[in-house]
ROBA-846338 format. One record per atom (N, C-alpha, C, O): residue in one letter; x, y, z. Coordinates in steps of 0.2 Angstrom, whole numbers, plus 5000, padded with zeros to 4 digits. Each point is the difference from the previous one (the first is absolute). Example, Ala and Ser with C-alpha at 12.3 -4.5 7.8 and 13.67 -1.06 7.14 Angstrom:
<recs>
a506649725039 a499650065000 a500450065000 a500549995003 s499350064993 s500450065001 s499650055003 s500350065001 
</recs>
This chain:
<recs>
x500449945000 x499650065000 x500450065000 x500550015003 x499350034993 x500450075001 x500050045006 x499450015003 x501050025000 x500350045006 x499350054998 x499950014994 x499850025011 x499650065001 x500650035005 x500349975005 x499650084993 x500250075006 x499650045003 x500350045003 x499049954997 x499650035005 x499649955004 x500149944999 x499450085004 x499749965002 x499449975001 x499849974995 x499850025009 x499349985001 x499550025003 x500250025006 x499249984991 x499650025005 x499849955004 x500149944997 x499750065012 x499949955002 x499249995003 x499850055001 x500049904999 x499249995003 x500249965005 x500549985001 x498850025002 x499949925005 x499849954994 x499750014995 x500549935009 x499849954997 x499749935005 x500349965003 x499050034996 x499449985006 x499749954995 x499950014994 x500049955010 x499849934997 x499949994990 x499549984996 x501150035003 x500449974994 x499950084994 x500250004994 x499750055008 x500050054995 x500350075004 x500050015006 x500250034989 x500350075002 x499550035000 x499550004995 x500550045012 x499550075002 x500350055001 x500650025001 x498750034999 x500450075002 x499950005007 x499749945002 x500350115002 x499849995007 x499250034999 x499750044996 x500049945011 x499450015000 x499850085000 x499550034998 x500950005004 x500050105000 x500350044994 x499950064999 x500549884996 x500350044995 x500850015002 x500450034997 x499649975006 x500750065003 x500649955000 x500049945002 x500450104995 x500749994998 x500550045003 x499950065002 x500749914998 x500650065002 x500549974994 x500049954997 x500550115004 x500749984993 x500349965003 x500150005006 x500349964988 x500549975004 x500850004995 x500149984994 x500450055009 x500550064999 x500649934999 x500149945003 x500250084991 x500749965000 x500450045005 x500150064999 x500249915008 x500450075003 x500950014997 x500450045003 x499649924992 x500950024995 x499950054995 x500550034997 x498949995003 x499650064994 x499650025003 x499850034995 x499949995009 x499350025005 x499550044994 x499850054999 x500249884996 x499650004994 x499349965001 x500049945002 x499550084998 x499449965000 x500049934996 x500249994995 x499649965007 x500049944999 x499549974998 x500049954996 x499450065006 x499349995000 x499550005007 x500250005006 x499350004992 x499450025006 x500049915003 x500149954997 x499850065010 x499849955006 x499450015002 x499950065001 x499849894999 x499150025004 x500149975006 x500449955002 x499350105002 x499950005008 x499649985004 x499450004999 x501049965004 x499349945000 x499850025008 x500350045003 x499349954999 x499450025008 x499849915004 x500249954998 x499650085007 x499849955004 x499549944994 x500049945000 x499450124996 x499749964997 x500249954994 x499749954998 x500950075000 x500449964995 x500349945001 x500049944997 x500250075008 x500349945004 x499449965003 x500149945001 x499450085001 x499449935001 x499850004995 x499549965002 x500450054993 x499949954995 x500549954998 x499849964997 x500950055004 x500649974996 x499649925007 x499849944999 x500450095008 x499949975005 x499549935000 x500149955002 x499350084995 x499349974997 x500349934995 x499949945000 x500550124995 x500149964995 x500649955002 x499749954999 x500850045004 x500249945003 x499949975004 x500149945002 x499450115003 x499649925005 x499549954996 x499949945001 x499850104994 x499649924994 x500549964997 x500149945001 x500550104996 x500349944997 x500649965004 x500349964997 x499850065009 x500449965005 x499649925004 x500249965005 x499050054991 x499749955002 x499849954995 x499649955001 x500750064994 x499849974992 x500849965000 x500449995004 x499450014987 x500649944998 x500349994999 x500149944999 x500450125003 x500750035003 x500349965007 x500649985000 x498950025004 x500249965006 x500249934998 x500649975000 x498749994996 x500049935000 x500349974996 x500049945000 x500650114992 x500149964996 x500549965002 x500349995006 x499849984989 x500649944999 x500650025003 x500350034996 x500049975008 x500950035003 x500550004992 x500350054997 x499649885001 x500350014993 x499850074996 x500450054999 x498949944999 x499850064996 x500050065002 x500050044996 x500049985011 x500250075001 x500750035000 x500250064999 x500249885004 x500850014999 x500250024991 x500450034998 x499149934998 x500350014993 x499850084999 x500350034995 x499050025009 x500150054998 x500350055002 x500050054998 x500449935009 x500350035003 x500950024999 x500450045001 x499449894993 x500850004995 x499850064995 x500250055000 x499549934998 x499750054993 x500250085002 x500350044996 x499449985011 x499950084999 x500750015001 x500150064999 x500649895005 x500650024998 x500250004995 x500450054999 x499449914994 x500149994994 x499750084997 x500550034999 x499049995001 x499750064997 x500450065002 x500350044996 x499949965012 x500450065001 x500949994996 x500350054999 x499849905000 x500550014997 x500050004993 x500550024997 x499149975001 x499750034991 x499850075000 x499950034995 x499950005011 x500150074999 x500650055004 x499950055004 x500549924995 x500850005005 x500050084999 x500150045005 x499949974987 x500350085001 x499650045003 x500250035004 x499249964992 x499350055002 x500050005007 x500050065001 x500049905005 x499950015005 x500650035005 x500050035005 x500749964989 x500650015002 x499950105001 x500050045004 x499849974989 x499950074998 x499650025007 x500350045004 x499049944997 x499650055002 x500349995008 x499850045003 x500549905000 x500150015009 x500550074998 x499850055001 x500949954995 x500550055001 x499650074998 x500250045004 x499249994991 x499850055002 x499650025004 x499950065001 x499849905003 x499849995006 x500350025007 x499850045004 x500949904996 x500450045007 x500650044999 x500250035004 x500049974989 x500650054999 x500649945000 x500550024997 x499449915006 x500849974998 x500049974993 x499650004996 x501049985005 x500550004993 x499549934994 x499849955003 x500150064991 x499849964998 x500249965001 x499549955000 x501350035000 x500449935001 x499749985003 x499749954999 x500250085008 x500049955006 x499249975001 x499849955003 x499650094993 x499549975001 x499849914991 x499549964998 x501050065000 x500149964994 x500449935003 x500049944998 x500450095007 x500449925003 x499850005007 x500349965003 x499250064999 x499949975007 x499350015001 x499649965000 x500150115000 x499250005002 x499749944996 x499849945002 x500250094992 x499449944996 x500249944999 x499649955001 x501150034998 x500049925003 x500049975006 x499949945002 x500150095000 x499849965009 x499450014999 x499749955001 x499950104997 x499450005002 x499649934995 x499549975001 x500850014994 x499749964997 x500449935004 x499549965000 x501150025003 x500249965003 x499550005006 x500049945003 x499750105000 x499649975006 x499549974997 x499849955004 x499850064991 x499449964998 x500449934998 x499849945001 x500750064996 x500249935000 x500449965004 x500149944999 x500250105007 x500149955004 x499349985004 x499949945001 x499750115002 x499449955004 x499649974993 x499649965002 x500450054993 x499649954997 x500249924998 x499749954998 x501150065005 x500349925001 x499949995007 x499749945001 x500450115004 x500049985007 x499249985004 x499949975005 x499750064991 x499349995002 x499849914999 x499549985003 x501049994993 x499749954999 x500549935004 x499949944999 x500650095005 x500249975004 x500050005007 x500549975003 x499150065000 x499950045006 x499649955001 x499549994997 x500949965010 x499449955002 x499550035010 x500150055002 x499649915000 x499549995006 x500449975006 x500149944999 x500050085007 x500249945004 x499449935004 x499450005002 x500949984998 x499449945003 x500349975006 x500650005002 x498849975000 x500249945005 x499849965004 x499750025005 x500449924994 x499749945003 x500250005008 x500550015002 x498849975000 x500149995008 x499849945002 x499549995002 x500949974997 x500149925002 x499250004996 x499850044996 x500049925006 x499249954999 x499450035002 x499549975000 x500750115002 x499250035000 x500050054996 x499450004999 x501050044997 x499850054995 x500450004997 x500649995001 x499250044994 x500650054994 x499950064997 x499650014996 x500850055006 x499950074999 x500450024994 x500650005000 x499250024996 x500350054995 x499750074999 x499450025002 x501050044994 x499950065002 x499750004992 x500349974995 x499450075004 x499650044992 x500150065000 x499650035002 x500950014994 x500150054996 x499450034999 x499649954998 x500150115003 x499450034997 x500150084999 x500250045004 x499749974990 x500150114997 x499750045007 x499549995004 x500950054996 x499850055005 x499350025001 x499550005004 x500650044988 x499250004997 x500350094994 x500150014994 x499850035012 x500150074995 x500450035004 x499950025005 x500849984991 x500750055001 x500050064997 x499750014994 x500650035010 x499950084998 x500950025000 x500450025004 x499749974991 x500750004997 x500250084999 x499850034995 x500750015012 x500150064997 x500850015002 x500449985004 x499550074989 x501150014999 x500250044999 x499750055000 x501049975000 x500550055000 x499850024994 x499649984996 x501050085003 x500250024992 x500549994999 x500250014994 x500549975010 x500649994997 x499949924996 x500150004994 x499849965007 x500249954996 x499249974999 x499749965003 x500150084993 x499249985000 x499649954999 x499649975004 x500650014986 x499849915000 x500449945002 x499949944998 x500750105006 x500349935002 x499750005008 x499849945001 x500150085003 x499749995006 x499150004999 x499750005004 x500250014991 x499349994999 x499849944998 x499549985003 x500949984994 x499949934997 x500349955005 x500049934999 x500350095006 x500449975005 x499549995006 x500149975004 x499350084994 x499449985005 x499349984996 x499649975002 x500450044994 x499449964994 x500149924999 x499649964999 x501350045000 x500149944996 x499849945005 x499749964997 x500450055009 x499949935006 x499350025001 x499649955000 x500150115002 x499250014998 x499749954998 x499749965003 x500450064991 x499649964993 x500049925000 x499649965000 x501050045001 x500149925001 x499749975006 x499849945001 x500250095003 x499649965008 x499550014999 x499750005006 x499850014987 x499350024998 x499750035002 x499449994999 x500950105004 x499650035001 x499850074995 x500450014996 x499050035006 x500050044995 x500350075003 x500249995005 x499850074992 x500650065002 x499850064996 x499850004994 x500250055012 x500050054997 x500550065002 x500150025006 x500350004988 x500550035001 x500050085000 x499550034997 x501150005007 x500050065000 x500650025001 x500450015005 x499750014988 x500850054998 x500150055004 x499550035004 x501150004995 x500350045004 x499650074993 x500150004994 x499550045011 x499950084994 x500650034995 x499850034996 x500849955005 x500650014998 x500149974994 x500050034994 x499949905007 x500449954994 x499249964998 x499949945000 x499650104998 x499349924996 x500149984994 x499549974999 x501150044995 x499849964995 x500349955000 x499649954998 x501050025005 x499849904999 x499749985003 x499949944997 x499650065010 x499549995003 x499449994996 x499749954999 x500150124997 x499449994994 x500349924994 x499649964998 x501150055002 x499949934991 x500149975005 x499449995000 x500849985006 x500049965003 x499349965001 x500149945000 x499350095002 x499450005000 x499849934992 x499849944999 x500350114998 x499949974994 x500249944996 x499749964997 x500950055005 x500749934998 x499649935006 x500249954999 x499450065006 x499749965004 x499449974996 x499849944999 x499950124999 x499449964995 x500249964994 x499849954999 x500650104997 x500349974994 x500349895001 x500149964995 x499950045014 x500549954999 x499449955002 x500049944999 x499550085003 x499549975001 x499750005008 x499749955002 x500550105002 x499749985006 x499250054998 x500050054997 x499649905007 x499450035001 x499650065001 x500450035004 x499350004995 x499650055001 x500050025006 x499949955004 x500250115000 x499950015007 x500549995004 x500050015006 x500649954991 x500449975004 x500450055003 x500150025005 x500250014990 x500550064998 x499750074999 x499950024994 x500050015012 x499650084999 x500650055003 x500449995004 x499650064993 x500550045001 x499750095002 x499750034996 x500550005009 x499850075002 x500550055001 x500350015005 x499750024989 x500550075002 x499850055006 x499549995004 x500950064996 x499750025005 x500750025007 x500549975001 x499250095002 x500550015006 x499649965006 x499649954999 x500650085006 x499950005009 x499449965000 x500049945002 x499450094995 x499449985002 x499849934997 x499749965004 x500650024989 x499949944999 x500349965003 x499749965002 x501050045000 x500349945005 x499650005008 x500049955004 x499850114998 x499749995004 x499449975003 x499949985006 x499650014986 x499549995002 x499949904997 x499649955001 x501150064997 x500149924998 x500349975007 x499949955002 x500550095000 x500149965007 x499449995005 x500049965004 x499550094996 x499650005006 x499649964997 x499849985006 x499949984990 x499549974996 x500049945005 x500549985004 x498950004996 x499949945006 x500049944992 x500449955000 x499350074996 x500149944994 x500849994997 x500049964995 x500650075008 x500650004998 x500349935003 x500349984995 x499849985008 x500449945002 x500749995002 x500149965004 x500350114993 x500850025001 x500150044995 x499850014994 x500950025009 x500250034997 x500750005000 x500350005005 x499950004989 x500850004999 x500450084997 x500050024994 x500350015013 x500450064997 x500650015000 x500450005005 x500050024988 x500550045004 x500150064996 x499950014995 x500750035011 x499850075000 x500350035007 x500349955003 x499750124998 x500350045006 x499549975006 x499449984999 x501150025008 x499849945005 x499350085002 x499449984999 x500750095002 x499350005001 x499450004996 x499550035002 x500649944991 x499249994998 x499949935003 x499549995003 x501149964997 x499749945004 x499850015005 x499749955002 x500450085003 x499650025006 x499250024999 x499649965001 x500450104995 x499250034999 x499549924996 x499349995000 x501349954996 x499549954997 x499749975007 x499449985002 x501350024999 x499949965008 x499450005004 x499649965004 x500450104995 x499350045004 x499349994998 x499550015004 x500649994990 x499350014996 x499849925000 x499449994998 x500949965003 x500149954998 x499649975007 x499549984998 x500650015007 x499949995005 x499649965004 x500049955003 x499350104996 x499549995001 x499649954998 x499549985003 x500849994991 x499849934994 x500549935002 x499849944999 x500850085004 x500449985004 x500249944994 x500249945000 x499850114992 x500649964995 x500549984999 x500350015006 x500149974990 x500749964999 x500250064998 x499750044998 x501049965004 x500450074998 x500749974998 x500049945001 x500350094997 x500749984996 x500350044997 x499950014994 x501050055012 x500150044996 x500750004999 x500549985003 x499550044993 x500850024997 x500150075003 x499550034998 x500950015007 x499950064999 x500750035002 x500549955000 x499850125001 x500650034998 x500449975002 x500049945003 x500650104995 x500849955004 x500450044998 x500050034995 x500649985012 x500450035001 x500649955002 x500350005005 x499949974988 x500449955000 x500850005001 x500350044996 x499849925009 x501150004999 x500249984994 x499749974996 x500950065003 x500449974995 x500950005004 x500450044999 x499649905006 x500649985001 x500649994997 x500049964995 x500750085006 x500549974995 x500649995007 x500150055003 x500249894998 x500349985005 x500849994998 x500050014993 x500449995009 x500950004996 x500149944997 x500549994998 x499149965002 x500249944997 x499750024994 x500449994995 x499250035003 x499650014993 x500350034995 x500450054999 x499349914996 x500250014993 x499750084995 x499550014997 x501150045006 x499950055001 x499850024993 x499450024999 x501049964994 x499550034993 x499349955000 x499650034996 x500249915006 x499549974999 x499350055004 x499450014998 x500950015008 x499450045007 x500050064995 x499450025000 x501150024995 x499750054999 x499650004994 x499650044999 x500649924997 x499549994994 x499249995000 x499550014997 x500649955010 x499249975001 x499850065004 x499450015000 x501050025005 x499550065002 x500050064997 x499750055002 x500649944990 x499650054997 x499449995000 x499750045003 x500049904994 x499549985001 x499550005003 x499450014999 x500949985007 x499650005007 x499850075002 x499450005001 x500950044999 x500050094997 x499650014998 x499450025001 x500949984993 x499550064993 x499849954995 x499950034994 x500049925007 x499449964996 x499350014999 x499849995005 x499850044991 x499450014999 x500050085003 x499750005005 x500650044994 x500250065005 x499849995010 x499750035004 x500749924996 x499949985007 x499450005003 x499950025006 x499749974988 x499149985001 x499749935002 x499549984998 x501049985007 x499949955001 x500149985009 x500450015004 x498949964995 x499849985007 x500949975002 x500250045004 x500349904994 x500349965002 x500850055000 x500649975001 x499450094997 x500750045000 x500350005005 x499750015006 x500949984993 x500450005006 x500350085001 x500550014997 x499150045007 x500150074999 x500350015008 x500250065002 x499949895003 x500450025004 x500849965000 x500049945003 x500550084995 x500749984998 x500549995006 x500350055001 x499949895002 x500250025006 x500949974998 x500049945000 x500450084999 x500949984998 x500350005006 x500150045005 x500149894995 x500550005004 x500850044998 x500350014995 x499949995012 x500550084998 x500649974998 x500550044998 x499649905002 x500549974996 x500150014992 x500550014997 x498949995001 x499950004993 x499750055000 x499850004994 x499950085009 x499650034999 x500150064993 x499650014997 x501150025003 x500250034996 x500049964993 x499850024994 x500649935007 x500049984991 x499149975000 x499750014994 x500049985009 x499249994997 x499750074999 x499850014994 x500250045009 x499850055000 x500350054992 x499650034996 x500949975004 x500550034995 x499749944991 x500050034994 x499949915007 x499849964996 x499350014999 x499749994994 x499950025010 x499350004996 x499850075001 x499450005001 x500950065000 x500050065000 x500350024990 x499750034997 x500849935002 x500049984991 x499549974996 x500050014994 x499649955010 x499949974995 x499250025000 x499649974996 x500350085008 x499350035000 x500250084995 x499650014995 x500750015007 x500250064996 x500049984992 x499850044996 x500349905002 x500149984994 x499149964997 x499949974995 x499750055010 x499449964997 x499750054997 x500350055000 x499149944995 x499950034995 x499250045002 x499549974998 x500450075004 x499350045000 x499750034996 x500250064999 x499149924997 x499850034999 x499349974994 x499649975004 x500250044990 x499449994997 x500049925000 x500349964996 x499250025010 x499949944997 x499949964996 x499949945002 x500150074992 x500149974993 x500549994997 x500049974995 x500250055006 x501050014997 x500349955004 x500049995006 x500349974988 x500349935004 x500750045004 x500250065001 x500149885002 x500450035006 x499850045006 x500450015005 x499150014995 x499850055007 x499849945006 x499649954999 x500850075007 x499849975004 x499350025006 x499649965002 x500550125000 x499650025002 x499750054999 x500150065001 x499149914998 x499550054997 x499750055006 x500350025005 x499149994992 x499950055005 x499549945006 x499849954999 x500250115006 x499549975004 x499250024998 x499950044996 x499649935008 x499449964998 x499650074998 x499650004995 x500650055010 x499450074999 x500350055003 x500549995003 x499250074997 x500050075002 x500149995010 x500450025003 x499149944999 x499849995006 x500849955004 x500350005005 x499649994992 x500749935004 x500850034998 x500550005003 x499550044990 x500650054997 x500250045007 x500650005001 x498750065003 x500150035005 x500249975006 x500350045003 x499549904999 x500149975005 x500749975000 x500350015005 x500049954989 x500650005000 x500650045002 x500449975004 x499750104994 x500250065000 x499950035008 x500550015004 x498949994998 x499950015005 x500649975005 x500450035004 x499549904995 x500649965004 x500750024998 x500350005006 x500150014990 x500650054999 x500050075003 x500650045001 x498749985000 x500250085002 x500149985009 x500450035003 x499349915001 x500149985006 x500849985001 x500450035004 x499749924991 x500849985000 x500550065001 x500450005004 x499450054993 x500450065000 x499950075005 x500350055000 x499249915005 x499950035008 x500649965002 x500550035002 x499449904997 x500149965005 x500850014999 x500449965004 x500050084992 x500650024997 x500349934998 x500649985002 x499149984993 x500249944994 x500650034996 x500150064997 x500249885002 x500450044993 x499849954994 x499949944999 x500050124996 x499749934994 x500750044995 x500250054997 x499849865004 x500549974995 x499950014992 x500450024996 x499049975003 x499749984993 x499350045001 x499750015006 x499950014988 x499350055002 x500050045001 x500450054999 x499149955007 x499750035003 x499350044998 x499850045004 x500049974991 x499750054995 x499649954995 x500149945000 x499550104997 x499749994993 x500550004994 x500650024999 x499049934997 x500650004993 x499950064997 x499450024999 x501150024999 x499750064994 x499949984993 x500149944997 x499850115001 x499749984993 x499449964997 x499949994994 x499949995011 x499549954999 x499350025001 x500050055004 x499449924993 x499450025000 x499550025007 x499750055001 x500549845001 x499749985003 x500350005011 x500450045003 x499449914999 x500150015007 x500649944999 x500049945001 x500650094997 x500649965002 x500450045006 x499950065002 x500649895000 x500150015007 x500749945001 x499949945001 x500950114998 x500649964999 x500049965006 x499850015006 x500549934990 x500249965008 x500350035001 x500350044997 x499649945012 x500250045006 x500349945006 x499849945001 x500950085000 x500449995004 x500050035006 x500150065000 x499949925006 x500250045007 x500249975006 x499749965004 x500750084996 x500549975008 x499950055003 x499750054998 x500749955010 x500250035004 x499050015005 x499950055004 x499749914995 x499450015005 x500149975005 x500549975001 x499150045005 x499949975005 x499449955000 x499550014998 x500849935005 x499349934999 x499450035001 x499649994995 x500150075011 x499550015000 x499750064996 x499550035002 x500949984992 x499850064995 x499549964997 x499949944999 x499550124999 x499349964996 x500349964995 x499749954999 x500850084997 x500449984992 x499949915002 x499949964996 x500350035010 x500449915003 x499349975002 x499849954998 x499950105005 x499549965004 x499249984994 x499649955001 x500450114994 x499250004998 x500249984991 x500550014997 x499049965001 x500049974994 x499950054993 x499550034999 x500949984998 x500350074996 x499449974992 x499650044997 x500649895001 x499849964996 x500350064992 x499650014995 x500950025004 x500250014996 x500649984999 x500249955004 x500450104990 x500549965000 x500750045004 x500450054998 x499549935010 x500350035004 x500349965006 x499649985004 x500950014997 x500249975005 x500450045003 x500250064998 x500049895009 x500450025006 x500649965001 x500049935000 x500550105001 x500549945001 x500350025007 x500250065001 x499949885004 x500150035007 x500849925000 x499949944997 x500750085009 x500549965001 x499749965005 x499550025004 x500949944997 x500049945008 x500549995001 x500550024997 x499549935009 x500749995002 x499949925000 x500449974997 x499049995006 x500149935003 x499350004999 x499650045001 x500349904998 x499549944998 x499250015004 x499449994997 x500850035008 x499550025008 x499750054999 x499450015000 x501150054999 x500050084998 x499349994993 x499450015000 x501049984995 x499550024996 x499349934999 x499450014997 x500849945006 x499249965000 x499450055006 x499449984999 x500750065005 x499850055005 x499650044994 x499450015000 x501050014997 x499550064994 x499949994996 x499750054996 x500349885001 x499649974996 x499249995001 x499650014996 x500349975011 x499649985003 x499650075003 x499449995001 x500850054999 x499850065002 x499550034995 x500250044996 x499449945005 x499350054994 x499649955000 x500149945001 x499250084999 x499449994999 x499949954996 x499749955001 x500650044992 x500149974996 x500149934998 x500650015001 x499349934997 x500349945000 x499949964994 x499749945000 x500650094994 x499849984992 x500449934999 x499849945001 x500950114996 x500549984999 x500650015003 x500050045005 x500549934993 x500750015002 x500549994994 x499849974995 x500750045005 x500649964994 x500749995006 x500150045004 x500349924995 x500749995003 x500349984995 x500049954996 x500750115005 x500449974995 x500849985005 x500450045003 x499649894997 x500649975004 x500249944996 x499649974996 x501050015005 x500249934997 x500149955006 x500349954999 x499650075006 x500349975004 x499149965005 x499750035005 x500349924992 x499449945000 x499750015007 x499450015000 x501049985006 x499849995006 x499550065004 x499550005004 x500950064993 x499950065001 x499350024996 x499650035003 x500249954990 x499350014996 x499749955002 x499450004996 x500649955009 x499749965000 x499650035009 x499450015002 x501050005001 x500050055007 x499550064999 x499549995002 x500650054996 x500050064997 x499250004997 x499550035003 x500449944992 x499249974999 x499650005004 x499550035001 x500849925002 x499449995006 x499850045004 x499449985003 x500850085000 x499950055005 x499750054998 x499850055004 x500249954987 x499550064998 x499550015000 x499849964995 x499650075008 x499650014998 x499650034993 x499750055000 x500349904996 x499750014994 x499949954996 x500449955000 x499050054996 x499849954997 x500249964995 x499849944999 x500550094997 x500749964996 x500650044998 x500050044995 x500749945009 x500449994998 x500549964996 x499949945000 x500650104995 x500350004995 x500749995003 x500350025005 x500049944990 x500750015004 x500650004994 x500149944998 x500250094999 x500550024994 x499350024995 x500250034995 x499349975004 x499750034996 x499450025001 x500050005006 x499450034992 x499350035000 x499949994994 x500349994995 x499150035007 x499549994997 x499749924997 x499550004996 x500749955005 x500049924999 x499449995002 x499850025006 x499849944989 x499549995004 x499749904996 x500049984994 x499949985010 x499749954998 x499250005002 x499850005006 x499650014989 x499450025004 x499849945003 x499550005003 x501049944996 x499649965007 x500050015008 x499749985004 x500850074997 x500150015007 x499850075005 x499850064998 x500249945007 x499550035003 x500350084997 x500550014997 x498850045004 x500350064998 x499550055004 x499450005000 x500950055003 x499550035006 x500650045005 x500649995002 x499050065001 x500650045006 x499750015006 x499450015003 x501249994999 x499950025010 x499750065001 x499950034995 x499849985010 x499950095004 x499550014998 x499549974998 x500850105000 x499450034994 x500150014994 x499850044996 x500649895002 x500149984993 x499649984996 x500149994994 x499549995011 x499249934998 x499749945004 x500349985004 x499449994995 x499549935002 x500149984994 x500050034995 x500349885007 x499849954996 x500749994997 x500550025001 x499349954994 x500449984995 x499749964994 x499449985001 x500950024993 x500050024993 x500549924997 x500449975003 x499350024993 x500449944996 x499849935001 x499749995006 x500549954989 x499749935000 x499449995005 x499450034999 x500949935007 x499249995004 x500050055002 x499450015001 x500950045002 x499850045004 x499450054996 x499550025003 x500649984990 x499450064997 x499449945001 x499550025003 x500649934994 x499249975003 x499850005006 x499450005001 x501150005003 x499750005008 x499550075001 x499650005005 x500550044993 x499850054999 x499450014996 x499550035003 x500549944990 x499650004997 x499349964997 x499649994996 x500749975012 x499449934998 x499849985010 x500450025003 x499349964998 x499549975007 x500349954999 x499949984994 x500449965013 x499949955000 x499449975005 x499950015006 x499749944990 x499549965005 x500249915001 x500049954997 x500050065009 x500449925002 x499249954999 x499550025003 x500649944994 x499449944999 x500249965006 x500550015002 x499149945001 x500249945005 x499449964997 x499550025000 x500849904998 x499649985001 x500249935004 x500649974999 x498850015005 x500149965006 x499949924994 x499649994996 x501149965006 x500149934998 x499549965005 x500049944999 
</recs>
């Protein structure tokens, strides 16, 4: 398919067809690398969302539950199959959506996102029940059964990859969903919709609502909701939390993280700074799992600092479309000032930046150079509070004790990275972190068989192989008496 460069209008989409909203009302939705108009979004209201909600609790009760495991697994291959027959198109419209680099939504967004539909579309069909004989009076086994109706709601940095990372085990544990994109980012949420009907799931299964505050609100408070799956900044999971309550729903959240990135003197000093470019300023440091608090041991502290102070200086900023740029802009006008704001703190808190500090010049949009900074105090906001741009802090240590103490120190318990070669010590060291998965010589690894979810106020639950069906399905234990 040919590359477009503008965008889409978006609707809702309620038991199998695109609508406007019931008021009419739209708002724009802005490329923010061009703060170019993209196309109109309908706003969706309390009323939009009960009808989506209508529309998947009937079909959360039909066919969809009862088919075949085979047959639904083979459609749930399919809509990975569809998203990557439209690789570019979707590649296109997430990067004019959040401002990151084409590259990176062409090698990671849209294939992971079609890779989760096909790893639970194999794993669905291997997921057994436990059972159990009690000598000569009974035997118990447990039954799997769909939630019923998930209310699937998401960020804007990595949109149809964590949107499809909560649909995909959804769908597959047979239940029906009604989603709600981040106001930021709704057009691969809208072909999303669509690429689900195309692949043949049912009518009503897959309802989708644009919309701010009051649609995810009124989706969380809904007594015909079942669960909800969010992730996003720890205080909207608070207000879900709240609104949620009263229904006494399944919840499951992904939320912020003020993540370490360890480099200890044993470590393989150009390997730790390559990968924490990454860790850094990947997706402009728009990512829940960034290692944006840096802590070097002082043995190694100057040649790591001095090394990836090079090798950030030489990244490329600027039109996301243009091959080689590393980092694009950020998401929006709203989150551009928030960023910034946190630089004009560092620079109370008398930070030295290495690298940044500022906006990219020349440019349209809300870019924003990586940003290096030393010289804070642990308890500076810059260390302690989630920046979620491409901005870090790099603080020294002395001993193993010392910096496991400030690692541990924050509300937060995502992730972690350790970079040591020395076995006993990453094996030690692991263990005492509070956080929910740790990395050790690299980031970002992920097998989605394995557990995935954070400490604190990082979130509830966890995410991956059985852990998403334990989520997205009721067990009922049968006994029957021998």
């Amino acid at each position: 398919m040919e590359q477009k460069y503008t965008g889409i209008d978006c609707r809702h989409f309620i038991n199998g067809a695109y609508v406007d909203s019931i008021s009419k009302e739209t708002f724009d939705n802005t490329n923010p690398a061009t703060k170019e108009k993209l196309g109109t979004v309908a706003n969706g209201s309390e009323a939009d969302v009960k009808l989506a909600i209508a529309a998947a609790k009937k079909a959360s009760k039909g066919e969809w539950r009862t088919m075949p495991l085979r047959e639904r697994s083979q459609i749930i291959r399919k809509i990975g199959d569809l998203i990557l027959e439209r690789l570019d198109e979707l590649a296109m419209l997430e990067t004019l959506d959040t401002g990151k680099p084409l590259s990176l939504s062409r090698s990671l967004d849209i294939p992971r996102a079609a890779y989760n539909f096909h790893f639970f579309a194999d794993y669905m069909t291997t997921i057994g029940q436990e059972s159990y004989q009690q000598d000569d009076v009974a035997l118990h086994y447990a039954v799997r059964k769909p939630v019923g109706v998930v209310g699937l709601i998401n960020p804007w940095n990595l949109p149809l990859l964590l949107m499809t990372w909560k649909l995909a085990p959804a769908l597959a544990a047979g239940n029906a969903v009604v989603m709600k994109p981040s106001e930021v980012t709704p057009m691969t949420a809208t072909i999303m919709a669509e690429i689900c009907e195309q692949a043949g799931v049912p009518k009503g299964v897959v309802n989708l609502v644009h919309g701010f505050g009051e649609a995810g609100a009124a989706l969380s408070a809904s007594e015909d909701v079942d669960a909800i799956a969010f992730t996003g900044e720890t205080i909207t999971g608070t207000a879900i939390m709240k609104a949620s309550a009263p229904s006494l729903k399944k919840l499951s959240f992904e939320l912020g993280g003020k993540n370490p990135n360890v480099i200890f003197e044993s470590a393989d000093i150009d390997d730790a700074v390559e990968t924490s470019i990454r860790s850094s300023f990947l997706n402009q440091g728009e990512v829940c799992l960034c290692g944006s608090r840096v802590y070097v041991q002082k043995g190694v502290y100057d040649e790591f600092v001095e090394k990836l102070v090079e090798r950030t200086k030489g990244l490329k900023v600027g039109d996301p479309l243009v091959e080689g740029t590393f980092v694009g802009s950020v998401v929006s006008e709203e989150h551009y000032n928030k960023v910034l704001s946190y630089l004009d703190i560092a620079r109370e808190d008398k930070g030295t930046f290495l690298t940044g500090g500022k906006k990219a010049e020349g440019l349209p949009g809300y870019f924003i150079e990586p940003t290096i900074i030393t010289g804070l105090d642990r308890s500076s906001r810059c260390v302690k509070e989630e920046i979620f741009g491409p901005v870090i802090t790099i603080l020294p240590f002395d001993t193993e004790e010392e910096v496991l103490e400030q690692v541990n120190d924050t509300t937060y318990g995502l992730a972690a990275t350790i970079w040591t070669q020395d076995l006993k010590q990453a094996h030690r060291f692991a263990s005492q972190i509070e956080a929910g998965i740790i990395w050790v010589n690299t980031w970002f690894l992920r097998d989605l068989r394995t557990p995935f979810g954070g400490m604190k106020h990082s979130g509830i639950g966890r995410e991956g192989g059985a852990h998403s069906f334990d989520f997205y399905t009721e067990l009922s234990n049968v006994t029957i008496k021998l």
